[in-house]
N, C-alpha and C positions, 0 to 999 in steps of 0.2 A: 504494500500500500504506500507508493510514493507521497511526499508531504510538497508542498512549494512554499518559499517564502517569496513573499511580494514587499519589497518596501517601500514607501512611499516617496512621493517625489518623482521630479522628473518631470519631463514633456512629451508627446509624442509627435512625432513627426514622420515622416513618410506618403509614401504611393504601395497601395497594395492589391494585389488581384486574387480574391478568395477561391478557396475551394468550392466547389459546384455545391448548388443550392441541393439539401440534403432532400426536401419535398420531390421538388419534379426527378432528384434521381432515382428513388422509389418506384415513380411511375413509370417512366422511360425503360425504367429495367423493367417490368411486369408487364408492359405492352411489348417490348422486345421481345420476351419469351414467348408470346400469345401471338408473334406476327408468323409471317412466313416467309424464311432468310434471314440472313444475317445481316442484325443492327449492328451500327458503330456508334458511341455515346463519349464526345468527347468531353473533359472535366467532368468525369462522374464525383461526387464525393467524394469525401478522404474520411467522411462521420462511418464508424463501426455499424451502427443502424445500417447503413446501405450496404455492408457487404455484408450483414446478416441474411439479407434480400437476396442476394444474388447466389449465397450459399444454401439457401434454399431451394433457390430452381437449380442448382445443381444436383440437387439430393432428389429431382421432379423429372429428371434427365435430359435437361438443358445443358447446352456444350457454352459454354463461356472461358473466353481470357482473359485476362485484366492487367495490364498492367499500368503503372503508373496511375494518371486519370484517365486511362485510355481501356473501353472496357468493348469487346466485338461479342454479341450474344448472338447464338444461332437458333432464332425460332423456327418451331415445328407446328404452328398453328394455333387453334383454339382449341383443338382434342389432342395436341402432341405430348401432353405432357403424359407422364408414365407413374405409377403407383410408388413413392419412395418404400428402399427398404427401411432405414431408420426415421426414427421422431424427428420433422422438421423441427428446427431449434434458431427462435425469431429473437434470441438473449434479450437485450434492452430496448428492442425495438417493437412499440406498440402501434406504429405505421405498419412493418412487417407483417405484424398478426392479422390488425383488423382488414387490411387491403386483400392480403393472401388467403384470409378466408370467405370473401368473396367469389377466388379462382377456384377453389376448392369445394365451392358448392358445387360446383357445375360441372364435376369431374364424372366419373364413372367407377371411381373406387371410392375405397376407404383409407383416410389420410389424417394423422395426428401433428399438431403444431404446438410448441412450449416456448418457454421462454425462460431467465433467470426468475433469481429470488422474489424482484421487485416485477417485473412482466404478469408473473403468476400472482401476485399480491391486486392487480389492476383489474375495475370489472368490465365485462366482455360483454353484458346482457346487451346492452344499444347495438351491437352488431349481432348476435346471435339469434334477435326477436325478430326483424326483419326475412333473415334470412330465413330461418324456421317458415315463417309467411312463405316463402320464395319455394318452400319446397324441401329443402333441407334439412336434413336429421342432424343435428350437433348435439353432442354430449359434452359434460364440464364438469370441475368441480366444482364442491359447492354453489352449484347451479349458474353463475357464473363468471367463474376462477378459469385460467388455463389450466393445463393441458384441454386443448379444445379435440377433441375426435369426431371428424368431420365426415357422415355418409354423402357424397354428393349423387347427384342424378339429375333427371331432368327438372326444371326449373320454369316457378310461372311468373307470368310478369303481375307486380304490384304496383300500387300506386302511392307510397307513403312518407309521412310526413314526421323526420327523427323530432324527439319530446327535446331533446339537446342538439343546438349548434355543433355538429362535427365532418370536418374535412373526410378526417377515415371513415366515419359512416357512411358516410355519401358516396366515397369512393369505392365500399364495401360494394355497397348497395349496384351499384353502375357497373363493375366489373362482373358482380353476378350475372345482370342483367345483357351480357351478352350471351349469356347460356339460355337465356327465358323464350317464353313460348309465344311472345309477344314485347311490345313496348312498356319498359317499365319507365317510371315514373318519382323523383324524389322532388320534395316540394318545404322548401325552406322556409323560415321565419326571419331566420338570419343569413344573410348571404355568406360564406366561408369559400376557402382558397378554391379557386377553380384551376388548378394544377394539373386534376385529373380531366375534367371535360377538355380540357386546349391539347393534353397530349390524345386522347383518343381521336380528336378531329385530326390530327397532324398523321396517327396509324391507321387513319381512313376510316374510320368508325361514323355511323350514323346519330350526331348529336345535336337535337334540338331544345329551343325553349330561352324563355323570357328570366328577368334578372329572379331567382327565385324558385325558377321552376327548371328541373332538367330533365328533359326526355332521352331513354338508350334505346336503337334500335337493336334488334337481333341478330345474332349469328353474319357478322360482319369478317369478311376476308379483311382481316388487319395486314400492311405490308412493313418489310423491311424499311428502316429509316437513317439517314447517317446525321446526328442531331449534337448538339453544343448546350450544353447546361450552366446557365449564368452561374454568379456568385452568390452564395447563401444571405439571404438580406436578414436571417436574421442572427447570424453570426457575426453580419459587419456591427449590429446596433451592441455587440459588448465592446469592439472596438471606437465604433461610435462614442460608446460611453466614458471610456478609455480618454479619450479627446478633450468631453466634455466637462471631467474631472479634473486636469492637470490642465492651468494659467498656459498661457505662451503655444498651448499643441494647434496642430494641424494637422488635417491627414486625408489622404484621396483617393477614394477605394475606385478600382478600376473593375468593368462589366459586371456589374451588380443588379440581382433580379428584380424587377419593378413592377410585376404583376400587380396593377392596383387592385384585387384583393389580399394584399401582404404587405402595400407599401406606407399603410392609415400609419401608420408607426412612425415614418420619417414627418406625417401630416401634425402627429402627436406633437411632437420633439421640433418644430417650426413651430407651431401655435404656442409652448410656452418659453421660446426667447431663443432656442439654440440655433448658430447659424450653418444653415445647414442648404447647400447648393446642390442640385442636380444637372446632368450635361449630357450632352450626343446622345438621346436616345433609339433606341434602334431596337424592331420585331423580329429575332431571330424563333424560328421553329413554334412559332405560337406564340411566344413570351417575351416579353419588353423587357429590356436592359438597359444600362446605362452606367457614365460615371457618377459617383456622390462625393461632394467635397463637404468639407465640417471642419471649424473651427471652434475654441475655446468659444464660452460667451456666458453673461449671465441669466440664470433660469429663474424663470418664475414659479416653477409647479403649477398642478393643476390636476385635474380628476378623470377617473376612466371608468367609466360604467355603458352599460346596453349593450348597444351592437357594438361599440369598439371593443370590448371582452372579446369577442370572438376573431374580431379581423388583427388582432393584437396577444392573441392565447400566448406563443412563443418568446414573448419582447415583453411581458408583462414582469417575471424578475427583474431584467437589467434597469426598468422604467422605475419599479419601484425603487431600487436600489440608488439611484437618481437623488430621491426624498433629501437626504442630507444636505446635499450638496444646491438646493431649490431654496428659492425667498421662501413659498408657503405650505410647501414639501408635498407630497403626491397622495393621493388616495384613489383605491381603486374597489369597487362592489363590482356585485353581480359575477364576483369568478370562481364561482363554485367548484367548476373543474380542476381548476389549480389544484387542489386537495388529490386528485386522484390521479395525480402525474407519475414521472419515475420517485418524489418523494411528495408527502404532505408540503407542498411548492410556499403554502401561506405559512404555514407552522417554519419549514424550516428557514425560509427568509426573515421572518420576525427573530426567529429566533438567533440566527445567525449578525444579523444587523443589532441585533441589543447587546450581543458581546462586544460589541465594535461602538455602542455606546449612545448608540440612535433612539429615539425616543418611537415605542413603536403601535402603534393601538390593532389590536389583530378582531378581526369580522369572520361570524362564517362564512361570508364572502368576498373576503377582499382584507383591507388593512387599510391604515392610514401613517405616512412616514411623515415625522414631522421636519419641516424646513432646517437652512441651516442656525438660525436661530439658537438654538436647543443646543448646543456644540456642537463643537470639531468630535469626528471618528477617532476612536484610538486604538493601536493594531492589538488585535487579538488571534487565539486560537480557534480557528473553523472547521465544523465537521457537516460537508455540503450531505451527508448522507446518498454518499452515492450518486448525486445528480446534478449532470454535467451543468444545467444553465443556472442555477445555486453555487455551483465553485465559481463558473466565470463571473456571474455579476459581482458578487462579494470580493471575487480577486480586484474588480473594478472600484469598489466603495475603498479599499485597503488602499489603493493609491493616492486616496487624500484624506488619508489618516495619518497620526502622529505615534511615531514607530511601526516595527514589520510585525505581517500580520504571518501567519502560517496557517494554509488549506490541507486540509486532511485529505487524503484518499483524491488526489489531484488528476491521479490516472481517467479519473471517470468524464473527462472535458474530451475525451478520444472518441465519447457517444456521437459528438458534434460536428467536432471543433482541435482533432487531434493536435492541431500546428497552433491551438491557443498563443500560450507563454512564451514558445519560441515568437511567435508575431511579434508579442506584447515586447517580448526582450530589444525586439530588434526594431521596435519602433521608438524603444524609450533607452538605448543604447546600454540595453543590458544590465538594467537597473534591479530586474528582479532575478531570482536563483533559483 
């Protein structure tokens, strides 16, 4: 269990071009094994989550290579996948599970998918009830815990409407629905990332419907694709944060994903005072890119509730994390979800930010950080519990604290964000260890 010390102080400065957005590589991989031929997917991620994805369809008997960010998957269709012998194993990736059992409804065997400590600790019901609708026999623990044991077969189309904002549901939900017997149907209350609808138009899939509402047509000849995966937008907002924390920084992230459902976040972070520039954008393979520049600047705070919870779920630590460092520090409701992330995400941010000295009011839904007002951070010892966007924010609030802070179990920012610290180092010339 590696530790890191971060100390404080510093600037950061630089030009950086992130590792491929963790989201669309998920799906690009899943449509690639589902096409017919060989995709090529350049800047796939570098986050552990996506090669749990891809080591799955290897166990499904997909032929993939990978190397570097350069990854060639040879699909065999919508029925090429094959019966694995061992337990699919999705470790800490709850994109892996819920997306992969959607392909897995619509199989012709019988197929088991797990995950780590914390994956198995996560509940699966919002994808499992759908599908169940769709046709599907799924088994769980405790009704619904992973190990999922999934009977697939043929599958009918629904028309429904998840009780929770969720990207994976939706995704679940759409991917099944290329097995269905008809046009299925998922109908939002809150819009969420559309990642998955722009890459299935891009593999030739049949995708219609209004902001809100998605229609999947059936049994579509998906084809081979040679596609480019921007920069993780929401791996740049710990850097971002990074910037915002330390007097004098500057920093300019190069081909950064702009999907504006993913980008409310940088809309957040302009509305309460940071300066924050966008440049050259440009539609690659569905998805808008672009550069983002940021500089130091002073924040105001300000609050997040409703639909921003949902188009901000990812960006929602690092935002809080913010609080300190704000005139009237940040408060956030309605994110109930947060609780059931890779850790209790409100517990252990509050909890982690009060060692560090921040003044914290915790909500079943949300929190409220109090401004800088209240004092200066002072560095302390952090146990992110395992979860990756909890190490990095709090690596980011220790930056303008007074002495080093030390994160427990640091390894786990590789979920994301493997090239974290090393960035951090080398933007702030190697300030932290």
């Amino acid at each position: 269990m590696k530790k890191q010390t971060i100390s404080p102080g510093g600037t950061v400065d630089g030009v950086v071009e992130l590792p491929g957005d963790k989201s669309i590589s998920h799906r690009y991989a899943i449509l690639a094994a589902l096409a017919e031929g060989a995709s090529e997917i350049s800047n796939y991620a570098s986050a552990v989550d996506c090669h749990s994805t891809l080591e799955c369809f290897r166990r499904l008997g997909i032929e993939i290579e990978s190397k570097d960010a350069h990854v060639r998957i040879s699909g065999k269709g919508l029925d090429g996948l094959r019966q694995p012998r061992k337990v699919l194993d999705a470790e800490n990736s709850g994109s892996t599970m819920r997306m992969l059992a959607g392909v897995l409804a619509g199989q012709s065997f019988v197929s088991t998918i797990t995950g780590d400590e914390s994956l198995r600790r996560r509940p699966m019901r919002r994808v499992i009830d759908p599908l169940r609708q769709m046709g599907a026999e799924i088994r769980s623990r405790e009704g619904d815990r992973a190990p999922l044991e999934i009977h697939g077969g043929k599958l009918h189309a629904i028309d429904y409407a998840p009780p929770t904002p969720s990207a994976q549901v939706k995704s679940a939900i759409l991917l099944a629905g290329l097995y269905a017997d008809g046009v299925t149907t998922v109908r939002e209350s809150v819009c969420t990332r559309d990642h998955t609808e722009l890459a299935l138009r891009e593999f030739g899939a049949k995708v219609e419907g209004s902001r809100g509402t998605i229609h999947i047509h059936p049994r579509p000849k998906l084809a081979a694709r040679k596609l480019t995966v921007p920069g993780d937008l929401s791996t740049a907002v710990f850097l971002i944060g990074a910037t915002l924390v330390l007097p004098g920084s500057s920093l300019m992230l190069r081909n950064v994903g702009l999907n504006p459902t993913r980008a409310r976040v940088l809309d957040f972070l302009i509305s309460i005072g940071a300066p924050v520039r966008i440049a050259t954008v440009q539609m690659r393979d569905g998805e808008l890119a672009g550069d983002v520049s940021v500089r130091h600047g002073a924040l105001e705070g300000g609050s997040i509730s409703g639909a921003q919870v949902a188009e901000m779920i990812d960006e929602l630590p690092m935002l809080a994390a913010l609080g300190p460092f704000t005139e009237k520090g940040i408060e956030i409701h309605d994110a109930q979800e947060l609780r059931v992330k890779e850790s209790d995400r409100i517990a252990t941010l509050a909890a982690g930010l009060r060692q560090m000295g921040a003044r914290v009011e915790e909500f079943q839904d949300g929190m409220r950080v109090e401004g800088r007002s209240s004092g200066k951070l002072r560095g302390a010892k952090i146990d992110p519990h395992g979860d990756h966007r909890i190490a990095m924010a709090l690596s980011v609030a220790a930056l303008g604290a007074e002495g080093e802070s030390v994160i427990r179990d640091a390894d786990c920012v590789g979920v994301s964000f493997p090239q974290f610290f090393e960035t951090l180092d080398r933007l702030r010339g190697a300030e932290s260890r």
